[in-house]
C-alpha positions as CSV (number, residue, x, y, z in Angstrom):
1,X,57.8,37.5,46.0
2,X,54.1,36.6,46.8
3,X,51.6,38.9,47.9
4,X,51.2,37.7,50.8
5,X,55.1,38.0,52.0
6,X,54.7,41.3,50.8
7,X,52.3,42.0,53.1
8,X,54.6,40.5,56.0
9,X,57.5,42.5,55.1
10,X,55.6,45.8,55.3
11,X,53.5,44.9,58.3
12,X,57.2,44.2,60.2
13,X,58.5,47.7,58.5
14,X,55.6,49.0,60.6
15,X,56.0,47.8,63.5
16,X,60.1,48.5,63.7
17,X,59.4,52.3,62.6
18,X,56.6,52.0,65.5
19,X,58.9,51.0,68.2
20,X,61.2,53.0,67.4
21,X,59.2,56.1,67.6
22,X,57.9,54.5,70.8
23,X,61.4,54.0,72.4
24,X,62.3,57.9,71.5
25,X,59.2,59.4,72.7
26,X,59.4,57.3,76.1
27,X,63.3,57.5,76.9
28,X,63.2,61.5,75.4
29,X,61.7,62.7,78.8
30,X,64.4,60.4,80.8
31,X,67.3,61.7,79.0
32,X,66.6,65.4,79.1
33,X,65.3,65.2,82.9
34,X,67.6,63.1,84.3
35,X,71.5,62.8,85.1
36,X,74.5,59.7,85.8
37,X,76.1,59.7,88.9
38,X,79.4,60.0,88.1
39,X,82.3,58.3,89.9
40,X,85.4,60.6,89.6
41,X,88.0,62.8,91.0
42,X,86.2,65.8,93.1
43,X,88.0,68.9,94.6
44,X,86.5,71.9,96.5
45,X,88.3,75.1,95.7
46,X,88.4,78.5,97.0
47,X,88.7,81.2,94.8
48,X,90.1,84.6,96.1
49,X,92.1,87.7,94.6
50,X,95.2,89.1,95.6
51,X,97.8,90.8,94.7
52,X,101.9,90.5,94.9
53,X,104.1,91.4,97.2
54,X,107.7,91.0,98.9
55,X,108.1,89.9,101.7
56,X,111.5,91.7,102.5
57,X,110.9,95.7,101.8
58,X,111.6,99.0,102.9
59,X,109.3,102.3,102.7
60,X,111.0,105.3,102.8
61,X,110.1,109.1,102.9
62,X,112.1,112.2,104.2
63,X,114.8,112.3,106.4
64,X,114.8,112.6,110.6
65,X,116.4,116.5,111.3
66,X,116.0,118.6,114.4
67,X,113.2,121.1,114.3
68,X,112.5,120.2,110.7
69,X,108.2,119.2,110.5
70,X,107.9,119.1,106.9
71,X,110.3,118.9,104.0
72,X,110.0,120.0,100.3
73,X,110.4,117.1,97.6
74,X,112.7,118.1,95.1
75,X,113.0,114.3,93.1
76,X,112.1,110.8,92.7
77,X,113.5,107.7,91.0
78,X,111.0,106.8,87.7
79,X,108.6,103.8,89.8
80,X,109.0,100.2,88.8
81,X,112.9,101.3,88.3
82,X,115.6,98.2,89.2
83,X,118.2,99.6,91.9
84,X,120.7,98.9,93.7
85,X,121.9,99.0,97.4
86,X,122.9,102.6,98.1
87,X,121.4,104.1,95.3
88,X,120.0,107.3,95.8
89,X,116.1,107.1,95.0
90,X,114.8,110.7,95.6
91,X,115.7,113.6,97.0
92,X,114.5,117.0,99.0
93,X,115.6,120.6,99.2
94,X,118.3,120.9,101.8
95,X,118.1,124.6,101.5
96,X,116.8,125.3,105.0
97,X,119.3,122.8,106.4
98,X,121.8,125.1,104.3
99,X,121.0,128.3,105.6
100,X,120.9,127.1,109.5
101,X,124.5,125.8,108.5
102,X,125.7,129.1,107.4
103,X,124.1,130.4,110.7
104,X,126.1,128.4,112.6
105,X,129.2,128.3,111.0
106,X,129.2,132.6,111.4
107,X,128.8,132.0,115.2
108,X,131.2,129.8,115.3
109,X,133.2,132.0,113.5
110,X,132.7,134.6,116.3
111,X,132.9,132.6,119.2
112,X,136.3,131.4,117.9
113,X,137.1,135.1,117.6
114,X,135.5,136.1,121.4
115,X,138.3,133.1,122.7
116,X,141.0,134.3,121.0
117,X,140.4,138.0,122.3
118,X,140.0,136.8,125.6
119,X,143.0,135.2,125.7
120,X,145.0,138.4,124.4
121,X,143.6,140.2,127.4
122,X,144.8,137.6,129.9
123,X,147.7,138.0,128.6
124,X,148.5,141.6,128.5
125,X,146.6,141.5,132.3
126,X,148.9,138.7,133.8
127,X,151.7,140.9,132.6
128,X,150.7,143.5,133.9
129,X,149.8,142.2,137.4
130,X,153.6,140.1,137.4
131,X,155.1,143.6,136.8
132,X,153.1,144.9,139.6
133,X,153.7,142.0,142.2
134,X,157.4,142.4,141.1
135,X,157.6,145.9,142.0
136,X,155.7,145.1,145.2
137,X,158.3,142.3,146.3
138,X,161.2,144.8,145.2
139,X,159.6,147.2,147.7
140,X,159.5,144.9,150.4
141,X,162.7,143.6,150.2
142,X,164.3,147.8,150.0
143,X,162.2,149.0,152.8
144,X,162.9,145.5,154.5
145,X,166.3,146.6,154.0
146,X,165.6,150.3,155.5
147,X,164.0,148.5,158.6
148,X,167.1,146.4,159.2
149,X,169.0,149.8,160.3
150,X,170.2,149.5,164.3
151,X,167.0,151.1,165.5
152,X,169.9,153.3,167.5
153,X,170.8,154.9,164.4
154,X,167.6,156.5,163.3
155,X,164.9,158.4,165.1
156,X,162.1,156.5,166.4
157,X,159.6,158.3,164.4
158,X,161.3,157.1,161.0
159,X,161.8,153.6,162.5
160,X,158.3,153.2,163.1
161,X,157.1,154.9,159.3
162,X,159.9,152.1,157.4
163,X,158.3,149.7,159.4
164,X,154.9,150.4,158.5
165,X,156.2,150.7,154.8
166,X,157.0,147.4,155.0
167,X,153.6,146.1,156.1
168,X,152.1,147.6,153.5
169,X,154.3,146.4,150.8
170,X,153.9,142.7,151.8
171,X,149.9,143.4,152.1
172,X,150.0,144.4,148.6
173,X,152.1,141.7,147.5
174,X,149.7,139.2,149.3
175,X,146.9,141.0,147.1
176,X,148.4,141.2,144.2
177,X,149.2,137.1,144.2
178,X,145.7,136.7,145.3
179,X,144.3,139.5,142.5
180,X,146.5,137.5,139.7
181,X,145.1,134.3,140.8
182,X,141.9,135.4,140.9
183,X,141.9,136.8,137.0
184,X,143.9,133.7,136.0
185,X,141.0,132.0,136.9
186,X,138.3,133.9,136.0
187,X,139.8,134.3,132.3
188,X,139.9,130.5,132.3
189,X,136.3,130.0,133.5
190,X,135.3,131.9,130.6
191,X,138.0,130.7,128.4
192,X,136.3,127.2,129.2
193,X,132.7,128.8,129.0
194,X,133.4,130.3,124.9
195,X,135.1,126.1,124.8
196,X,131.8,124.7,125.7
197,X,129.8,127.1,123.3
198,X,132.0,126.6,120.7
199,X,131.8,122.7,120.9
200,X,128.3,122.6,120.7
201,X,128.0,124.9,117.8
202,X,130.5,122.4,115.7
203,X,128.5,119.5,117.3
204,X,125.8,121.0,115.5
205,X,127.5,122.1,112.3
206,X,128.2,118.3,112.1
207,X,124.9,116.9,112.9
208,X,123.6,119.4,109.9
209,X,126.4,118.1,107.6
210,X,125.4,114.2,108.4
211,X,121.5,115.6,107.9
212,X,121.9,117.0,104.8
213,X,123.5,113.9,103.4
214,X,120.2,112.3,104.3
215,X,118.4,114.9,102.2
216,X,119.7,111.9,99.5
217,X,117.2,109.0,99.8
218,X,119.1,106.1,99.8
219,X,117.9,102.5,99.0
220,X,118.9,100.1,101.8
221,X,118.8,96.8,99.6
222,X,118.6,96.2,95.9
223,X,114.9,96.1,94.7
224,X,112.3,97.7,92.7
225,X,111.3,101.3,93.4
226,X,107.5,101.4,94.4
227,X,105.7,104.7,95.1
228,X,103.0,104.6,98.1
229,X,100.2,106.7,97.4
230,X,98.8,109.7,99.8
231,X,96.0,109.2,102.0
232,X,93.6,110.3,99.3
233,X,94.9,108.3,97.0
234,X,97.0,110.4,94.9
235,X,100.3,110.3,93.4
236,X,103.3,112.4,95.3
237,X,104.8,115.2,92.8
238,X,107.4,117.0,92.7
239,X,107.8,120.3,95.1
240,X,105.0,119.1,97.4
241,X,105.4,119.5,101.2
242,X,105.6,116.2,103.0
243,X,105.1,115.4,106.5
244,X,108.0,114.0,108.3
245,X,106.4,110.8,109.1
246,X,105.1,109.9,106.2
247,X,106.3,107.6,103.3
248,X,105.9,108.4,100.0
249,X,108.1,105.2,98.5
250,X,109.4,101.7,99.1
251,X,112.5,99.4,97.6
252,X,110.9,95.8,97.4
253,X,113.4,92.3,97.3
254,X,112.0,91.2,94.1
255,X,113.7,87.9,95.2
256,X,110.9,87.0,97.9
257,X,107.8,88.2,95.9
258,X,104.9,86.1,97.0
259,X,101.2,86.4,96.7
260,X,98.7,87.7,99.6
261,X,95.7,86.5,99.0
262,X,92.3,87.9,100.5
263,X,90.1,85.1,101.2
264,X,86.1,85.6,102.6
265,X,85.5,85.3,105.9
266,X,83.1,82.6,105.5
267,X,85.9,80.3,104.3
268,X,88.4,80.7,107.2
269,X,87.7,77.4,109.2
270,X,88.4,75.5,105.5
271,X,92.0,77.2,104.5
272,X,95.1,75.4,105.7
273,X,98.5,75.3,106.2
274,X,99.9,73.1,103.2
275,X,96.9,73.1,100.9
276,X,98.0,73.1,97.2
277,X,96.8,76.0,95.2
278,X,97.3,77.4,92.1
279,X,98.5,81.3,91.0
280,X,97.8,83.2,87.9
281,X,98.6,86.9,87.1
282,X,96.2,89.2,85.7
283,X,98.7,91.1,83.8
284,X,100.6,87.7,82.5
285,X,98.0,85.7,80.6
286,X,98.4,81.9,80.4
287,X,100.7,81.6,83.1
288,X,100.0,79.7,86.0
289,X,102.1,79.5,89.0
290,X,101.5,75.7,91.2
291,X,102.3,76.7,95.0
292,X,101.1,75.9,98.9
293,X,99.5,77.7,101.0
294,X,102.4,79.1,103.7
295,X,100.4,81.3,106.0
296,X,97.1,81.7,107.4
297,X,96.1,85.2,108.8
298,X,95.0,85.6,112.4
299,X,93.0,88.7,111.9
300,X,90.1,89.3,110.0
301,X,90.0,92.9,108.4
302,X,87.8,94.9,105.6
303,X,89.5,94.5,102.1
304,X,90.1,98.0,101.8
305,X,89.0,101.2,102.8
306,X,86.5,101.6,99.7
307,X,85.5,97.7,100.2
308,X,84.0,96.5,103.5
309,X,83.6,93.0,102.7
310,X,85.5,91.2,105.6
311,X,88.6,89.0,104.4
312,X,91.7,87.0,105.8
313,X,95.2,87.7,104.6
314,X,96.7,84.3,103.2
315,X,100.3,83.5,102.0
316,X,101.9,81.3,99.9
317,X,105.3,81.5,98.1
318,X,106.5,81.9,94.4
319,X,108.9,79.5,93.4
320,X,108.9,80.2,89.9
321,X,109.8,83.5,89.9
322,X,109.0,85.6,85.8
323,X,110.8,89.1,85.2
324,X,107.6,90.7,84.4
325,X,106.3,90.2,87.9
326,X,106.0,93.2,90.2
327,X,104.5,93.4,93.7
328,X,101.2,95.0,93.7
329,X,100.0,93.4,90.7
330,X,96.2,91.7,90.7
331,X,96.4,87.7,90.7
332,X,93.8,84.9,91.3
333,X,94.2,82.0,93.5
334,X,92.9,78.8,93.5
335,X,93.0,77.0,96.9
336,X,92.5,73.2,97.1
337,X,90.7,72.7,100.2
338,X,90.1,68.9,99.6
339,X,90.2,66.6,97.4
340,X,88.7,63.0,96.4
341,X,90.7,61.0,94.0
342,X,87.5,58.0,93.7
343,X,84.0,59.5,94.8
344,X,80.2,59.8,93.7
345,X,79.3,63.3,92.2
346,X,75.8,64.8,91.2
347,X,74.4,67.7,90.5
348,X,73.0,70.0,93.5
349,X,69.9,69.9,91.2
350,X,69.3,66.1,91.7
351,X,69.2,66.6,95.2
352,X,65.7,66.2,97.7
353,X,65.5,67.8,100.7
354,X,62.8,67.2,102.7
355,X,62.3,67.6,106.7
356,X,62.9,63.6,106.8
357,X,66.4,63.8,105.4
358,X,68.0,64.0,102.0
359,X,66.9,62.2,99.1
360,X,67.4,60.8,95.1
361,X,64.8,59.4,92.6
362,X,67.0,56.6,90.8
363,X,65.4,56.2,87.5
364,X,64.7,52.3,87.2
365,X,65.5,51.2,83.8
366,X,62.0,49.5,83.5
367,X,60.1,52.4,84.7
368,X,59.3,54.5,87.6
369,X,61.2,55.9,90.4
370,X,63.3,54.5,93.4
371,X,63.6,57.3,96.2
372,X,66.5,56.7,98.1
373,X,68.5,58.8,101.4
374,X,71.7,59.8,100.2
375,X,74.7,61.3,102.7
376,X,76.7,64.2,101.1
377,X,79.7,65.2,101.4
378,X,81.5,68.5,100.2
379,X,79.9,71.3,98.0
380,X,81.7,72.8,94.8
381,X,79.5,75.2,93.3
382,X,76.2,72.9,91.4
383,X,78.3,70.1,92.2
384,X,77.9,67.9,95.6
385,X,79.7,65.0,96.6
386,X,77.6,61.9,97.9
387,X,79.0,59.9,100.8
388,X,76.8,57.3,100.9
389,X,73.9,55.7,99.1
390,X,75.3,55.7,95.7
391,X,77.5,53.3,93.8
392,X,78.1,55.6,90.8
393,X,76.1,55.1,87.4
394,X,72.6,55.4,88.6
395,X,70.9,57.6,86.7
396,X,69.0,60.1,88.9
397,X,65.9,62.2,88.1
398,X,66.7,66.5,87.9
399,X,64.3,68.0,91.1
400,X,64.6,71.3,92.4
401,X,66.2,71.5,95.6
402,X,64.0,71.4,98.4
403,X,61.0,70.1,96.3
404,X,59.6,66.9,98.6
């Protein structure tokens, strides 16, 4: 080779090393500041936590009785325990409810006994007043007897005395009938009195019996056995007091678990009826449950008493249903709120807005910038769809947003 090709070959070895430190050092500023508009499948989602729960349920704490405020708590059913309908799942002392029984079983004891004497001594006094109003008819009829005499046989004097014997024995007859009839039915007015009294002691010997049969807390559907904490928070034990009205536990239809989920306030107007979504557990890693959204809440509440942040209760069904899962546990939900199979997605970062609209630099291949108004769409977090203005694959300079 001759000098002079030499010299060729390295000038040209030059010039190629040249250009292509020249292309990297020009296109170096263009890749790293700069982004494709991608044409692709976009969804906006809405994330919210939640936390299981059955639909079909029943919280139960201590029983209804007469008189009875508060009521000693003698046993519960280990929570998260499997039961089945009619199962007793706690229990409270009954021994109040046992000494009002024995109360009332002694009085009916001596009511009973009060009945029975009273009807002894009706007895012995209807005797009594029949052998007196049959003496006083066996009077009348022997003086009625004396008075039938010829009044020409016997003085006038003696006439007039059998004759007023007679009066007198009918008078007394006439009062005793009325005397006997009178204690027949006093004896029965307080024969019926001591029935009435004696009924509604065993009407309330019974009522106790059924009551202390409801000292046994009874589930009222198969389930799983939930406590429900006190107002403060804590755990119920064993030998507290508890308020009538209150509910310390609750027998859940595994069966029609589903999740509620509490979704922001700010994204109300976007959740609907029907709107895929996907379920995971936080206590069953790597499960994901796909569902719809079944119910949108009407009401808008604070999450919690400890949390004011203002959230809307929404529903949606488990179909795949795992033994591990309990209501109350923690999940996450991911609602689909839309979703574009085909569309043109940037980054938030590429867009310009200015007080004359919205804006992208298009990066022109052979230099220089192409400002252009774009229309967007829906917002996932950096992530904005573009409605118009783009046909995907422009490459698009990085700006803050805002920046004019």
């Amino acid at each position: 080779m001759t000098k002079r090709w030499r010299r060729y070959l390295i000038s040209l070895l030059f010039l190629g090393a040249g250009g292509v430190w020249w292309w990297a050092v020009a296109t170096a500023p263009l890749e790293k500041n700069s982004v494709v508009a991608a044409r692709e499948e976009f969804s906006v989602l809405v994330e919210a936590g939640g936390t299981l729960e059955a639909a079909i349920y029943y919280e139960m704490g201590p029983p209804s009785v007469k008189d009875v405020w508060n009521y000693n708590l003698t046993w519960m059913i280990p929570e998260g325990t499997r039961v089945k309908e009619e199962q007793v799942v706690a229990r409270f002392d009954a021994q109040d409810l046992e000494d009002r029984l024995r109360e009332d079983r002694a009085e009916l004891e001596t009511v009973t006994q009060e009945k029975e004497k009273e009807q002894r001594q009706l007895e012995i006094q209807l005797k009594q007043l029949d052998l007196d109003l049959v003496e006083a008819q066996a009077e009348v009829e022997m003086v009625s007897v004396e008075a039938s005499v010829p009044t020409e046989l016997i003085p006038a004097l003696e006439l007039a005395e059998t004759r007023l014997r007679k009066a007198l024995a009918e008078e007394r007859v006439v009062f005793l009938k009325a005397k006997l009839q009178f204690q027949e039915d006093l004896v029965r007015s307080k024969l019926e009195l001591l029935d009435i009294k004696k009924q509604r002691i065993e009407q309330k010997i019974e009522y106790f019996l059924n009551a202390r049969a409801k000292f046994e807390i009874k589930a009222p559907i198969g389930g799983v056995v939930l406590y429900i904490p006190k107002q403060d928070g804590g755990r119920w034990e064993i030998g507290e007091r508890v308020w009538m009205m209150l509910k310390i536990l609750m027998v859940a239809d595994i069966s029609t678990l589903r999740v509620d989920a509490k979704v922001l306030e700010v994204d109300a107007a976007r959740i609907k009826v029907g709107q895929p979504a996907r379920v995971t557990v936080d206590a069953l890693p790597g499960q994901e449950v796909q569902t719809r959204v079944a119910e949108v809440g009407r009401m808008v509440h604070e999450r919690s008493a400890q949390d004011s942040t203002k959230v809307f209760d929404v529903y949606l069904p488990l179909a795949e249903l795992d033994e591990a899962m309990r209501p109350g546990m923690s999940v996450t939900v991911i609602i689909q709120v839309t979703r574009a199979a085909d569309t043109v997605v940037i980054p938030v970062a590429a867009v310009i807005a200015t007080r004359g609209g919205t804006f992208v630099d298009i990066l022109k291949k052979a230099g220089g910038r192409q400002r252009t108004p774009v229309v967007l769409g829906a917002r996932q977090d950096n992530r904005v769809e573009v409605l118009e203005g783009l046909e995907g694959g422009e490459r698009l300079s990085l700006q803050a947003r805002g920046e004019s």
